[in-house]
C-alpha positions in Angstrom: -19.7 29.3 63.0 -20.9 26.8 65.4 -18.7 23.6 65.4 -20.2 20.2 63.8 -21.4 17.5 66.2 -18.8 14.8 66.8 -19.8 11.1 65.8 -21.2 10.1 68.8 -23.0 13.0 69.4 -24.8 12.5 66.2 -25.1 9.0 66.9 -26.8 9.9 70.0 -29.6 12.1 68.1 -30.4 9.6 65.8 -31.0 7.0 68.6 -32.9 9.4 70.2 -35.7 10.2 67.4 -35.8 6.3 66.9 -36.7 5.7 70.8 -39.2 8.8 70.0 -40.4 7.1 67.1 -41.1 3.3 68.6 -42.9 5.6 71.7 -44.6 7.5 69.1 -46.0 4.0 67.7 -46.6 2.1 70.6 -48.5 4.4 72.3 -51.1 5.3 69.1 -51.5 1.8 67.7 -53.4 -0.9 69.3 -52.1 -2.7 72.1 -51.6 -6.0 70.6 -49.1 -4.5 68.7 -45.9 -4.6 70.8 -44.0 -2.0 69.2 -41.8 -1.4 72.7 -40.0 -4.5 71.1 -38.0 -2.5 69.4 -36.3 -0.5 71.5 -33.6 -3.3 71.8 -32.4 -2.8 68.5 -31.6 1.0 70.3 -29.9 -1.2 73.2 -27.8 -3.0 70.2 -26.6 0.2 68.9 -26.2 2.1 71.6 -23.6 -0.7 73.1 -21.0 0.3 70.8 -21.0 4.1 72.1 -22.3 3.6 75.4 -20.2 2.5 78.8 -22.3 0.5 80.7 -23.8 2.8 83.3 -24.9 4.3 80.2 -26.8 1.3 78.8 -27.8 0.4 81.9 -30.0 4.2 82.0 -30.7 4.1 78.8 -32.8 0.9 78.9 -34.2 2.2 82.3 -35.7 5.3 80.0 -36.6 3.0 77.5 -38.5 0.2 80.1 -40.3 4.1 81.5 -41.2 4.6 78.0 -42.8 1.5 77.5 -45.1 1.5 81.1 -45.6 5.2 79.7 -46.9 4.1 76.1 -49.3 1.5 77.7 -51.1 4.0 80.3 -51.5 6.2 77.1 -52.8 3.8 75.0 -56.6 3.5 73.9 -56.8 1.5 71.6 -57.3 -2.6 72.0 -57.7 -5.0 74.6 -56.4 -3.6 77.9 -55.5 -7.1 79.2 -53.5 -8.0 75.6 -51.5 -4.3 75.7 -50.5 -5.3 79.7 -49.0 -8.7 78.4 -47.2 -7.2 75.8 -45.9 -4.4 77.4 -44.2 -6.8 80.2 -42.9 -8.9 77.2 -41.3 -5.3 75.7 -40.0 -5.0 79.1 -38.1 -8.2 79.6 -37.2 -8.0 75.7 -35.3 -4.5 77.3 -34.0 -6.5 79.7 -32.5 -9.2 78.5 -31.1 -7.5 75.9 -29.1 -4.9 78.0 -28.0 -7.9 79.9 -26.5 -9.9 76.9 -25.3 -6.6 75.6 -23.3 -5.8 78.4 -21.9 -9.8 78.5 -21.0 -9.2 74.7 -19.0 -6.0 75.8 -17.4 -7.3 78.9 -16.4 -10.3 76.8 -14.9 -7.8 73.7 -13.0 -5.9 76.7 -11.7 -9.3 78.1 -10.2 -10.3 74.7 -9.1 -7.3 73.9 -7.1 -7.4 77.4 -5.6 -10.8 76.6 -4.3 -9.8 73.2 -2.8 -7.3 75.1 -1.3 -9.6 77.4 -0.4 -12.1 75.2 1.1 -9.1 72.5 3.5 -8.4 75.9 4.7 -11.9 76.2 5.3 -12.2 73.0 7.3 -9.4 72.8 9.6 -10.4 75.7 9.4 -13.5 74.2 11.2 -12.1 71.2 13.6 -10.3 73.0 14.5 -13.6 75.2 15.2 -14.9 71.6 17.5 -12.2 70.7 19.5 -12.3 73.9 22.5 -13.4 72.7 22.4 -11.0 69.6 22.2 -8.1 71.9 25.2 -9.0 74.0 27.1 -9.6 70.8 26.2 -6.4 69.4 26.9 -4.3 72.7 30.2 -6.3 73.6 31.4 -5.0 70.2 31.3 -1.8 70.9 32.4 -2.3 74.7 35.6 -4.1 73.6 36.5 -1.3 71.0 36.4 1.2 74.1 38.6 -0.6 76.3 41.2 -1.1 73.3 40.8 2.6 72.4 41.0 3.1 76.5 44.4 1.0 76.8 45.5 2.7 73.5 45.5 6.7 74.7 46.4 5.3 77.9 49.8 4.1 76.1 49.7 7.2 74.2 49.7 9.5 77.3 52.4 7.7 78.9 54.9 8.3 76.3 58.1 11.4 77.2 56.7 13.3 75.7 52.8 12.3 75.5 51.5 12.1 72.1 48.8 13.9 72.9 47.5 13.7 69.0 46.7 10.0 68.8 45.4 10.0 72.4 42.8 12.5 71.0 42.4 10.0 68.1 41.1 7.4 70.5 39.1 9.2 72.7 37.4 10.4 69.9 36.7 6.3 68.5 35.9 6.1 72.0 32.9 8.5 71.9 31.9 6.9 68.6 31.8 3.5 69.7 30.0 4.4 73.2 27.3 6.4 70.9 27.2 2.9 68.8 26.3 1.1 72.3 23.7 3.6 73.7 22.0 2.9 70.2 21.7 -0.7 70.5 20.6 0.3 74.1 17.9 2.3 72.2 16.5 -0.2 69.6 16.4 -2.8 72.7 14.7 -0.6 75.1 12.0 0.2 72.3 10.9 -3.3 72.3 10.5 -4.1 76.0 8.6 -1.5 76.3 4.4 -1.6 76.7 4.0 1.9 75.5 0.6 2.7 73.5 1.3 2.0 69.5 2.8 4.9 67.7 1.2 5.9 64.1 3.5 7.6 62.4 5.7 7.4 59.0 9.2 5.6 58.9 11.5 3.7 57.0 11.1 0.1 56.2 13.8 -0.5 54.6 15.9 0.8 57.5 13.4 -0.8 60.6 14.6 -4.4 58.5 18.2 -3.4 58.7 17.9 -2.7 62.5 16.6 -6.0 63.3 18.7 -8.0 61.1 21.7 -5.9 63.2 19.6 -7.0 66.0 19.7 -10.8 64.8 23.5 -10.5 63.5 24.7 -13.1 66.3 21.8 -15.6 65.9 22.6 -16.0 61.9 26.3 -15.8 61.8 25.8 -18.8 64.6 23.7 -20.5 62.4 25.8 -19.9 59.5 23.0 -18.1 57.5 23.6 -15.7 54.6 21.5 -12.9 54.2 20.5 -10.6 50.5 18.5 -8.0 50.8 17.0 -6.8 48.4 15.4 -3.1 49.3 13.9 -0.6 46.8 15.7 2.5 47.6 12.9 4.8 46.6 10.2 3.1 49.0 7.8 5.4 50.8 7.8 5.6 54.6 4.7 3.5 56.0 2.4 4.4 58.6 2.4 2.5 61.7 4.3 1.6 64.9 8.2 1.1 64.8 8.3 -1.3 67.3 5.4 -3.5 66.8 6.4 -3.8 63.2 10.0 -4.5 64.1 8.4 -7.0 66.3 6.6 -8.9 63.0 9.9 -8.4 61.4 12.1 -9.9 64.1 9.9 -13.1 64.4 9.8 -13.7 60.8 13.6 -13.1 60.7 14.0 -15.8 64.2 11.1 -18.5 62.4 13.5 -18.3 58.8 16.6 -19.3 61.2 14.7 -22.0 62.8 13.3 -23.4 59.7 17.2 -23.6 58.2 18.2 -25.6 61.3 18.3 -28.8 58.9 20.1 -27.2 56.0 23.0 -28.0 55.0 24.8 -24.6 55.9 26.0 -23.9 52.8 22.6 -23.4 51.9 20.9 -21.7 54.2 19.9 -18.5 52.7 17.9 -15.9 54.0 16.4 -12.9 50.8 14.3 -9.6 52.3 12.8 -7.8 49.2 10.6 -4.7 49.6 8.8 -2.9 46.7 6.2 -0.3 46.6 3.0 -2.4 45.6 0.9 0.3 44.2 0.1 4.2 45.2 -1.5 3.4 49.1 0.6 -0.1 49.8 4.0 -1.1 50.2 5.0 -4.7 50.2 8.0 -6.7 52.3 8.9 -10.4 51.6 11.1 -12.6 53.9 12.2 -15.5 52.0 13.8 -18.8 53.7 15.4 -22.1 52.3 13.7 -24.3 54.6 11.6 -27.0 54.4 9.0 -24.9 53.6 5.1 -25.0 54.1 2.8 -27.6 55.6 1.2 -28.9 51.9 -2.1 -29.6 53.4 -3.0 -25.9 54.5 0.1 -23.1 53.7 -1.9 -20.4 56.0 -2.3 -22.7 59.1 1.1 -21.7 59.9 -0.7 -18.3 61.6 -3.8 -20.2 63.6 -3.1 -19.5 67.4 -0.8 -22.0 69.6 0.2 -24.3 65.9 3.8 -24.9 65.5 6.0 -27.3 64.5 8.7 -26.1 67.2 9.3 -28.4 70.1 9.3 -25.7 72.9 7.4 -23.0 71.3 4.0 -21.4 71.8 3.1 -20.9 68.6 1.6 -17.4 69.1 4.3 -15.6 66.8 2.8 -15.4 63.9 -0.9 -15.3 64.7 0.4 -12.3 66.7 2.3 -10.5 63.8 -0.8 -11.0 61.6 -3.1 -9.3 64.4 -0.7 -6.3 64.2 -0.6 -6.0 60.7 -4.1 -6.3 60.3 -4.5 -3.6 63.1 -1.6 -1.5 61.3 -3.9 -1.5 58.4 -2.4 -3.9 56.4 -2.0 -8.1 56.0 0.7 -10.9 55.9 0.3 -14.3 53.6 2.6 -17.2 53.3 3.3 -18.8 50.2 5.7 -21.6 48.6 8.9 -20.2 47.4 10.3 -21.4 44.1 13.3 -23.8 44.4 11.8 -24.6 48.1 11.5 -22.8 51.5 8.9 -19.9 52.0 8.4 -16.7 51.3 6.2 -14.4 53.8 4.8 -11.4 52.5 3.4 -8.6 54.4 1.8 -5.6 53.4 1.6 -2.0 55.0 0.1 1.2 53.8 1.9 4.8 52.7 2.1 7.2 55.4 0.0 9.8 54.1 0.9 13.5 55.8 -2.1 14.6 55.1 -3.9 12.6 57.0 -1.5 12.3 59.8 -0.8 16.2 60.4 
């Protein structure tokens, strides 16, 4: 059995019997009708599949088509079919030209989201500096006391060789503890490719609130989760959601700065929404939303922070819209603001 034409292949056929079609009709209708006009709806269409040595050919054929079509032609004025052949012609024309402008201009913003998606990322982990060398000085300290421990253990007459085996094994624990804090920080630097594939919520929040430890205990901020224990795994990239999850973890911090810090409370709740979606909320005690427009808060370069960018949230909304999924803010009750993103079930299935 023959395998079944790919998408673009298909594509290509169907473009193919229209440019065969408008030939077909400009050459055997009369001249004054300029039918060769319409192969730039085939230039439109054929941008989205074509690079652009391939558009650039493909209007070359369709420009030969056209001086074809009016040699052929019978039918009309001959002076009428010449003027509107050279008007199909620079129709062609210009139309390639603006469609490759329209592409080069798609690939250039697709580059600077790119770019700006890198930033922001290092951006996030310049935040989370001070986190990390809390959470890997832990870990560090533990393995020098555990050092100077079995040290003191060996040096007894006669060695106690028992508890020294003790501490080298809290040793190995705690240097396994660091290499995975290592591993969780390394995943976010990097630029690697996005990642589809299913994981936990649930535990990708824990991580970066582990990640964030030092920054709240700092700011004196207490933090309830509240995680549905059955949820799903979602489909998308680790990182880049642990990313979304980070910023809104580091914005709820900043937005407590003014609390009294008995007060500052920080709730994550996650709940399966329905059969394809799953739902996580980050809830501050802030001073909430700006009244006037609550979803301004993700338009590009807006903030209310003296030295930031303001690219943090319009860039976690890009990845969960490209993850498949979407993020709102809304008014909490009793003050602050709740933000809510949404991400869909990894389905197996579809996945492999």
């Amino acid at each position: 059995m023959s395998p079944l034409p790919s998408r673009r292949t298909f594509a290509l056929i169907v473009l193919g019997a229209v440019m065969a079609a408008i030939f077909a009709a400009d050459t055997l209708t009369d001249y004054a009708v300029a039918a060769a006009c319409f192969y730039a709806a085939v230039i439109l269409a054929a941008s989205r599949i074509l690079p652009a040595r391939g558009l650039v050919l493909l209007a070359a054929i369709c420009i030969a088509l056209t001086a074809v079509s009016f040699f052929l032609t019978r039918f009309g004025t001959y002076r009428i079919g010449l003027v509107n052949s050279a008007i199909g012609m620079l129709v062609i024309g210009i139309t390639t030209y603006l469609a490759l402008k329209m592409e080069a201009a798609k690939a250039a913003v697709q580059e600077a989201q790119a770019r700006l998606l890198r930033v922001a990322r290092a951006s996030t982990v310049g935040e989370l500096t001070t986190s990390i060398a809390h959470e890997v000085n832990q870990p560090l300290a533990a393995i020098a006391s555990s050092a100077e421990a079995s040290q003191r253990w060996l040096a007894q007459d006669p060695p106690n060789v028992d508890k020294a085996r003790q501490t080298l094994a809290r040793i190995l624990a705690d240097a396994h503890r660091a290499s995975d804090v290592i591993a969780r920080i390394r995943g976010l630097t990097q630029g690697a490719s996005p990642e589809r594939r299913g994981f936990d919520l649930n535990q990708a929040a824990l991580e970066m609130l582990a990640l964030s430890r030092s920054e709240l205990e700092q700011h004196a901020v207490q933090v309830t989760t509240q995680f549905d224990d059955a949820l799903p795994p979602v489909s998308g990239d680790r990182v880049q959601v642990q990313q979304v999850l980070g910023n809104l973890i580091l914005n709820a911090v900043d937005a407590m700065a003014s609390v009294p810090a008995g007060e500052r409370r920080l709730v994550l709740h996650s709940a399966r929404l329905d059969a394809t979606r799953v739902v996580l909320s980050v809830r501050d005690h802030g001073g909430g939303l700006p009244l006037d427009a609550p979803e301004r808060v993700f338009d590009a370069f807006w903030t209310t922070k003296s030295g930031g960018l303001g690219l943090g949230l319009s860039l976690s909304r890009s990845i969960l819209e490209a993850h498949g999924g979407c993020i709102r803010a809304e008014p909490a009750e009793g003050g602050g603001a709740r933000f809510v993103f949404e991400l869909p079930v990894h389905d197996e299935a579809a996945h492999g």
